[in-house]
N, CA, C and O atoms as a printed pandas DataFrame, in Angstrom:
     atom_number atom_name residue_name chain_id  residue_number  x_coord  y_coord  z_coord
0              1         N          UNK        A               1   73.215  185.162   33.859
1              2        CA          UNK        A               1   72.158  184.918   32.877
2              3         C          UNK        A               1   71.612  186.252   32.396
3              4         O          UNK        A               1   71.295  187.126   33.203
4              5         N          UNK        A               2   71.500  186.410   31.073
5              6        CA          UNK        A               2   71.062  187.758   30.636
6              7         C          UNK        A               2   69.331  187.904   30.331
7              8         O          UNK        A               2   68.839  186.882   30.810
8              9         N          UNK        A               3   68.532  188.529   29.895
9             10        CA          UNK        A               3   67.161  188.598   30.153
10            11         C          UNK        A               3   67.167  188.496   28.837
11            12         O          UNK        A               3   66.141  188.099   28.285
12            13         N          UNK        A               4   67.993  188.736   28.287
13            14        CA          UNK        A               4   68.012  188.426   26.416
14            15         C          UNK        A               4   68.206  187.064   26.158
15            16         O          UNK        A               4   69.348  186.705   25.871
16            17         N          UNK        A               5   67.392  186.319   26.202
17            18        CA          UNK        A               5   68.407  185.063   26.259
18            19         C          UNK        A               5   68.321  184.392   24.755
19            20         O          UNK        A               5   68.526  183.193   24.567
20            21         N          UNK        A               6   68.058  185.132   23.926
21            22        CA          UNK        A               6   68.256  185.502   22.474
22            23         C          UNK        A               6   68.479  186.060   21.643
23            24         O          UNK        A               6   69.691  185.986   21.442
24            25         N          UNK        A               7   68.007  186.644   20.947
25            26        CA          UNK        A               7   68.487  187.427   19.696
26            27         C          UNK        A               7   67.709  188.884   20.736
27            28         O          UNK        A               7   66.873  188.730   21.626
28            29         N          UNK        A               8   68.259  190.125   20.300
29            30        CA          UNK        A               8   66.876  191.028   20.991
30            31         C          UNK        A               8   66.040  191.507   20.359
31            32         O          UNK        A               8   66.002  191.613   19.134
32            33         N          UNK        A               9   65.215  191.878   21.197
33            34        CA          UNK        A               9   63.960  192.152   20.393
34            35         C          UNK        A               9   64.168  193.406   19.387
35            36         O          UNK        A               9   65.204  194.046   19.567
36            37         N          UNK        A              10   63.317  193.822   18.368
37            38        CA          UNK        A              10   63.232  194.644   17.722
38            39         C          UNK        A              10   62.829  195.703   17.471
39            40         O          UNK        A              10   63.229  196.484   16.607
40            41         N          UNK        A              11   61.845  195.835   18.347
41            42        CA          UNK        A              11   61.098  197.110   18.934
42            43         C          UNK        A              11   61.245  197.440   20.365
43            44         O          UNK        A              11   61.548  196.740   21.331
44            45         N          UNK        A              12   60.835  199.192   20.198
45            46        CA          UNK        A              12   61.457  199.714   21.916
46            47         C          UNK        A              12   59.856  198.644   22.481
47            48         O          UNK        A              12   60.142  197.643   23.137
48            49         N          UNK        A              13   59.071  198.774   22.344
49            50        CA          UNK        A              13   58.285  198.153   23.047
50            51         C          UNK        A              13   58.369  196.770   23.419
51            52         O          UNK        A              13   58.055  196.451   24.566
52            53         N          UNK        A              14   58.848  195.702   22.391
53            54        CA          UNK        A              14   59.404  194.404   22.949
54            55         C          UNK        A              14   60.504  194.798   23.578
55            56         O          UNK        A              14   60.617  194.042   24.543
56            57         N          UNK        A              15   61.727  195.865   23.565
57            58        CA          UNK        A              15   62.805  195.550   24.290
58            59         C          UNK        A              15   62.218  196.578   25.932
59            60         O          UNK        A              15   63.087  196.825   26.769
60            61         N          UNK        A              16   60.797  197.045   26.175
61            62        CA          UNK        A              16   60.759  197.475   27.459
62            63         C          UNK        A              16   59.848  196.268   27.921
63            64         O          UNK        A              16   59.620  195.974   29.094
64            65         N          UNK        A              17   59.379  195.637   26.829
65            66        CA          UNK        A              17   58.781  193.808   27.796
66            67         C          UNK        A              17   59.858  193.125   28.434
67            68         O          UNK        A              17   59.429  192.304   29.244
68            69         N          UNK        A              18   61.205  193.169   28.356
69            70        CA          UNK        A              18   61.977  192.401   28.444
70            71         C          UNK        A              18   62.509  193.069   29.926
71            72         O          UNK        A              18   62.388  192.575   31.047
72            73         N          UNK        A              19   63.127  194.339   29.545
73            74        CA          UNK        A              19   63.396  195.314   30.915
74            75         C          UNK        A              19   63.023  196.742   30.871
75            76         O          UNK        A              19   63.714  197.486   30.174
76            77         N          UNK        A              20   61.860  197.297   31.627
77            78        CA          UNK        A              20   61.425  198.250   31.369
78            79         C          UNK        A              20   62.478  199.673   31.455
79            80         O          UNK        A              20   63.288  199.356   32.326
80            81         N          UNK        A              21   62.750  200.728   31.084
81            82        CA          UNK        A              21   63.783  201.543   31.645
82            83         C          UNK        A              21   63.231  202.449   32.649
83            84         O          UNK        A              21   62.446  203.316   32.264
84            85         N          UNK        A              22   63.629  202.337   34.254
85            86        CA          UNK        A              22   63.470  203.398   34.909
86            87         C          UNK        A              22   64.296  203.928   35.879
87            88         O          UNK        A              22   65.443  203.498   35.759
88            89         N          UNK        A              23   64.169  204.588   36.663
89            90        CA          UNK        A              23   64.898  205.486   37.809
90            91         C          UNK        A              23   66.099  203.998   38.506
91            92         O          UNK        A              23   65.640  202.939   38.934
92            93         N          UNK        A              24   67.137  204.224   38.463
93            94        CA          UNK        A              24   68.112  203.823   39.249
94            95         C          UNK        A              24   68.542  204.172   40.511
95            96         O          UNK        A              24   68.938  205.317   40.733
96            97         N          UNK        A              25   68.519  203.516   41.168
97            98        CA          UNK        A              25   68.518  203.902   42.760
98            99         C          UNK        A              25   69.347  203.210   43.721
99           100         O          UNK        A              25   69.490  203.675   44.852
100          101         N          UNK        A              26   69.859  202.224   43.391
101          102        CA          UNK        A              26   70.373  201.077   44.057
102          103         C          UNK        A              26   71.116  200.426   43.322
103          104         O          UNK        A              26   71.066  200.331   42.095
104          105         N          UNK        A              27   72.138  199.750   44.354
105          106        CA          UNK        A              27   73.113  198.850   43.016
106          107         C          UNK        A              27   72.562  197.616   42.586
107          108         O          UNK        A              27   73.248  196.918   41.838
108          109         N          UNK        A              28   70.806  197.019   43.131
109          110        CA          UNK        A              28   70.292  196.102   42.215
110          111         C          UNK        A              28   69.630  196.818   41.430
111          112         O          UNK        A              28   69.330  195.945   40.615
112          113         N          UNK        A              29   69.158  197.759   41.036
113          114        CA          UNK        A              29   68.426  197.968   39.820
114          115         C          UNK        A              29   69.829  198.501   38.636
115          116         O          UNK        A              29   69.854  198.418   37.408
116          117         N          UNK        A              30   71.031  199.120   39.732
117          118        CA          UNK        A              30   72.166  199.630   38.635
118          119         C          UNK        A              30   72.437  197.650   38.096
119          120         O          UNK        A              30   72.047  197.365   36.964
120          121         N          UNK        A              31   72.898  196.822   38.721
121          122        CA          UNK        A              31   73.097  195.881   38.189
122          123         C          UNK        A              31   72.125  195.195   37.086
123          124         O          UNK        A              31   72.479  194.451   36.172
124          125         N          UNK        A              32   70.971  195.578   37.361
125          126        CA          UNK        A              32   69.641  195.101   36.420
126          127         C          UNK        A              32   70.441  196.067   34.876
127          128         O          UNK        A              32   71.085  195.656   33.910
128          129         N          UNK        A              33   70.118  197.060   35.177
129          130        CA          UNK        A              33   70.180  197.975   33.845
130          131         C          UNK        A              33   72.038  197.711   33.293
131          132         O          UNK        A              33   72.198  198.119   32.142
132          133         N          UNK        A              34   73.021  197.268   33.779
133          134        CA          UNK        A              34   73.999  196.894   33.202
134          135         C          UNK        A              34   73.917  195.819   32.394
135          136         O          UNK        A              34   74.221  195.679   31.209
136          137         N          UNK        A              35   73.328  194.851   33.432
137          138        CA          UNK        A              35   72.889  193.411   32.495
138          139         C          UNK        A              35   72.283  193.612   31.006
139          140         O          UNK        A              35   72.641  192.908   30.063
140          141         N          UNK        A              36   71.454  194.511   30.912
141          142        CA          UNK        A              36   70.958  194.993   29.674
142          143         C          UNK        A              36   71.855  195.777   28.644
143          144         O          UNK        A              36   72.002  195.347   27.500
144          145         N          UNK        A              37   72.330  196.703   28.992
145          146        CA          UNK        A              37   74.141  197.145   28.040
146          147         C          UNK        A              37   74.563  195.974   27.797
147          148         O          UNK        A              37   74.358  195.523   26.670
148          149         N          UNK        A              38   75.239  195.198   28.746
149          150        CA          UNK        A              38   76.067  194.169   28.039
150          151         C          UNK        A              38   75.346  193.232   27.292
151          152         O          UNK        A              38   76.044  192.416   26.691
152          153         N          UNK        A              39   74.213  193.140   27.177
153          154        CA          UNK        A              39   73.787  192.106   26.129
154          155         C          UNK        A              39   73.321  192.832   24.696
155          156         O          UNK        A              39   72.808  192.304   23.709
156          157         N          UNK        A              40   73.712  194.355   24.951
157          158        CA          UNK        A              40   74.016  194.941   23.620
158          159         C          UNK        A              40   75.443  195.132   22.961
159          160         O          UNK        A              40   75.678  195.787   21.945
160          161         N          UNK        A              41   76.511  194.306   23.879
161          162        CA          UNK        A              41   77.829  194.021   23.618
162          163         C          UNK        A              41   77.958  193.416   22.239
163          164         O          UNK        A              41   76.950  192.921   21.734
164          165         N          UNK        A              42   78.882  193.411   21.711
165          166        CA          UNK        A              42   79.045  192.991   20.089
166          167         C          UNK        A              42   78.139  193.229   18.901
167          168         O          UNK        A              42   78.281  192.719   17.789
168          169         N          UNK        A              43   77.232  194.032   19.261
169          170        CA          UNK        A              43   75.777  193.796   18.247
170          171         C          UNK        A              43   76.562  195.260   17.534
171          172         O          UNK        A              43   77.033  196.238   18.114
172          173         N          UNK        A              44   76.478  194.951   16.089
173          174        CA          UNK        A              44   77.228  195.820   15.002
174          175         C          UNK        A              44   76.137  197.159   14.237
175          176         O          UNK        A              44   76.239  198.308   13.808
176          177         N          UNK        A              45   75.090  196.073   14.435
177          178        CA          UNK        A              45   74.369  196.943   13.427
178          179         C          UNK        A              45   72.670  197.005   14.170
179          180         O          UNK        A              45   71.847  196.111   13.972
180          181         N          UNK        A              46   72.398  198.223   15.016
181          182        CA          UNK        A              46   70.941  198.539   15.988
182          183         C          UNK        A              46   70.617  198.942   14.849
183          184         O          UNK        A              46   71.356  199.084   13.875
184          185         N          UNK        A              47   69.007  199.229   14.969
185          186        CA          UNK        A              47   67.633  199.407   14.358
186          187         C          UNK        A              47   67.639  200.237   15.163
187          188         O          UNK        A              47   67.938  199.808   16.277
188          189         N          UNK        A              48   67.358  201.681   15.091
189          190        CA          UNK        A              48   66.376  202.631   15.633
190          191         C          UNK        A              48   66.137  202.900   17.124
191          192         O          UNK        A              48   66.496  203.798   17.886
192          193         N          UNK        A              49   65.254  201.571   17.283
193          194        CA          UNK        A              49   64.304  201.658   18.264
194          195         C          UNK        A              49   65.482  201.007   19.168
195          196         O          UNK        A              49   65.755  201.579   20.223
196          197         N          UNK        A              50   66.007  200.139   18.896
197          198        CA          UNK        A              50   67.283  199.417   19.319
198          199         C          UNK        A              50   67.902  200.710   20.111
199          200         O          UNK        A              50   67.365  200.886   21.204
200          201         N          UNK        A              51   68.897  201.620   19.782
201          202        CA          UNK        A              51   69.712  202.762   19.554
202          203         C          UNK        A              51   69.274  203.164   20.585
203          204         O          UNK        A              51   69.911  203.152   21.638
204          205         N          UNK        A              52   68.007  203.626   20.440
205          206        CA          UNK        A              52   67.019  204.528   21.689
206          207         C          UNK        A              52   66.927  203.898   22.770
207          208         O          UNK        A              52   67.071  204.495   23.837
208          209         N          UNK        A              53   66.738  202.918   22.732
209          210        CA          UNK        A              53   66.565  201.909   23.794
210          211         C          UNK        A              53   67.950  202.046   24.870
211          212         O          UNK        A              53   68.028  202.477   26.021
212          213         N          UNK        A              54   68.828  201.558   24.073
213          214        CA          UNK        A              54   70.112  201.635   24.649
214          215         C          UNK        A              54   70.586  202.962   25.478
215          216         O          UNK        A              54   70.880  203.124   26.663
216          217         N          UNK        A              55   70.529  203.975   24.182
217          218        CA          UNK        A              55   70.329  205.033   24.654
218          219         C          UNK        A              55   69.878  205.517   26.053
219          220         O          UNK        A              55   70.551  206.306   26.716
220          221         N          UNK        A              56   68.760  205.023   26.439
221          222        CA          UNK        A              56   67.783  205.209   27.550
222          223         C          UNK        A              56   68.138  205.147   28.914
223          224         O          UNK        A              56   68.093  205.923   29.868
224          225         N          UNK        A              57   68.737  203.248   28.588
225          226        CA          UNK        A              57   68.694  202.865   29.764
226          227         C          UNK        A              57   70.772  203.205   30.206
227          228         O          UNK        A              57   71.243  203.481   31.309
228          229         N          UNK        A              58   71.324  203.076   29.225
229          230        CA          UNK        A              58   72.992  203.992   29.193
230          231         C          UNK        A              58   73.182  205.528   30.282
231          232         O          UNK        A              58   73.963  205.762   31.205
232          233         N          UNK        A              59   71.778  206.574   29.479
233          234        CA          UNK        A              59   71.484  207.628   30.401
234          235         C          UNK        A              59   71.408  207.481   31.880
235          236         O          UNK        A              59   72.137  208.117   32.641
236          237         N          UNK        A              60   70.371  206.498   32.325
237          238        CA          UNK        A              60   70.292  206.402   33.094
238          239         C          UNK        A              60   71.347  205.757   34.430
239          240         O          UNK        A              60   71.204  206.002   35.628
240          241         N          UNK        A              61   72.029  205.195   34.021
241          242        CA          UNK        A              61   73.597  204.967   34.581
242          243         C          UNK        A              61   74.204  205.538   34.841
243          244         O          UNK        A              61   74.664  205.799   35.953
244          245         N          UNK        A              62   74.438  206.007   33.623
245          246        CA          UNK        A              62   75.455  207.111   33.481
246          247         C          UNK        A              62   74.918  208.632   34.875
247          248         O          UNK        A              62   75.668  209.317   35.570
248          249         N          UNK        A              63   73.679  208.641   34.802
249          250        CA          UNK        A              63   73.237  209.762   35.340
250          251         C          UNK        A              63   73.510  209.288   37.533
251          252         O          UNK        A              63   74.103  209.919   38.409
252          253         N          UNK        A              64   72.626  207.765   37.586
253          254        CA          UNK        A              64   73.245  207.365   38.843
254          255         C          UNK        A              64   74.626  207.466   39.284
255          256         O          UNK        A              64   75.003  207.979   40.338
256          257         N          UNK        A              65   75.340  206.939   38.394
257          258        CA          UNK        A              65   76.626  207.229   38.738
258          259         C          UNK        A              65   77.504  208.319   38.793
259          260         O          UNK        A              65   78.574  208.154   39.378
260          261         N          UNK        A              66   77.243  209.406   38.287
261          262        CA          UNK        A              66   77.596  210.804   38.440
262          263         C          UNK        A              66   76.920  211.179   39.481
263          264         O          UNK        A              66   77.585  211.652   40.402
264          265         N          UNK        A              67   75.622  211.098   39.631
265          266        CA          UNK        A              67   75.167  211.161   41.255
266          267         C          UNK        A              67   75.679  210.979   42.435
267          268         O          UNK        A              67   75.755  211.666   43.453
268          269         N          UNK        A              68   76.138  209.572   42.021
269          270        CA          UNK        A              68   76.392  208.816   43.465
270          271         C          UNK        A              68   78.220  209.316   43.396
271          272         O          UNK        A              68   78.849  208.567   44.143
272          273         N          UNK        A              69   78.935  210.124   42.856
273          274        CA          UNK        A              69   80.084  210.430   42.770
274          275         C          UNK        A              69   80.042  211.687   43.146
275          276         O          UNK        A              69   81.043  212.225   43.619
276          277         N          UNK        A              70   79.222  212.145   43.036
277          278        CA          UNK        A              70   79.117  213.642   43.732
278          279         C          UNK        A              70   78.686  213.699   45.421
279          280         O          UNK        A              70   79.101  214.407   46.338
280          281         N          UNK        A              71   77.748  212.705   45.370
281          282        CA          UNK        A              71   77.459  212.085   46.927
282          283         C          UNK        A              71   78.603  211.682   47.856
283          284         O          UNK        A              71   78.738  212.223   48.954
284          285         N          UNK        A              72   79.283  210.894   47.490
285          286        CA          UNK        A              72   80.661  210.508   47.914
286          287         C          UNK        A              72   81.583  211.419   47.887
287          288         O          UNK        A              72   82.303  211.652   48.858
288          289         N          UNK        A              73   81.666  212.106   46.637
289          290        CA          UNK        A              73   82.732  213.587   46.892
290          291         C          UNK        A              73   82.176  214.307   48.451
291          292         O          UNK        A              73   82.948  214.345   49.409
292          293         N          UNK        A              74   80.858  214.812   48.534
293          294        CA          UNK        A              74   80.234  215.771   49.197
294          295         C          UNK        A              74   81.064  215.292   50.713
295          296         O          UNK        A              74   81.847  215.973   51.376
296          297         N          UNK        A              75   80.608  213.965   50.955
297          298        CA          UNK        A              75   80.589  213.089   51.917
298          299         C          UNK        A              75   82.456  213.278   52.565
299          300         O          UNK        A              75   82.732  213.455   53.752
300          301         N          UNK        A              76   83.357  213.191   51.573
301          302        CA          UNK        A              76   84.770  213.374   51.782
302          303         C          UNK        A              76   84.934  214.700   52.303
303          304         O          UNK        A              76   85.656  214.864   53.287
304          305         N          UNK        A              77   84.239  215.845   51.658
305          306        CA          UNK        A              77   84.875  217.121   52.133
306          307         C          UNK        A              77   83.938  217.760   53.762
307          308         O          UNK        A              77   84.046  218.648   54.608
308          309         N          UNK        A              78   83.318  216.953   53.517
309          310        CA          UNK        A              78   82.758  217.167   55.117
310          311         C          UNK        A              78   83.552  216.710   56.096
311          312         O          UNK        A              78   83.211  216.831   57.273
């Protein structure tokens, strides 16, 4: 079930009512913030605030997961 369970909102502020963007730490909040990418799956044409939004919470993935790959590297060469 996605938190969009409609059209999405249109502003960064309705789309941080929906899921706020913050610090990733865990694979339930990484799973929270994926759920939110994919319900920007197929959408052709973002607004702005849309873009940023995405933007945001994308970073933040992107940034856990390069983390947690360097953690695991570290972890191997020990």
């Amino acid at each position: 079930m996605t938190r969009f369970s409609k059209a999405l909102p249109k502003t960064y502020p309705e789309l941080c009512a929906v899921y706020l963007p913050r610090a990733i730490d865990n694979n339930v909040t990484l799973n929270k913030a994926l759920e939110v990418i994919n319900a920007f799956k197929g959408c052709k044409h973002l607004n702005p605030d849309q873009k940023q939004y995405l933007a945001d919470v994308s970073i933040r993935v992107y940034r856990y997961e390069r983390d947690l790959s360097h953690v695991r590297g570290s972890r191997q060469l020990a």
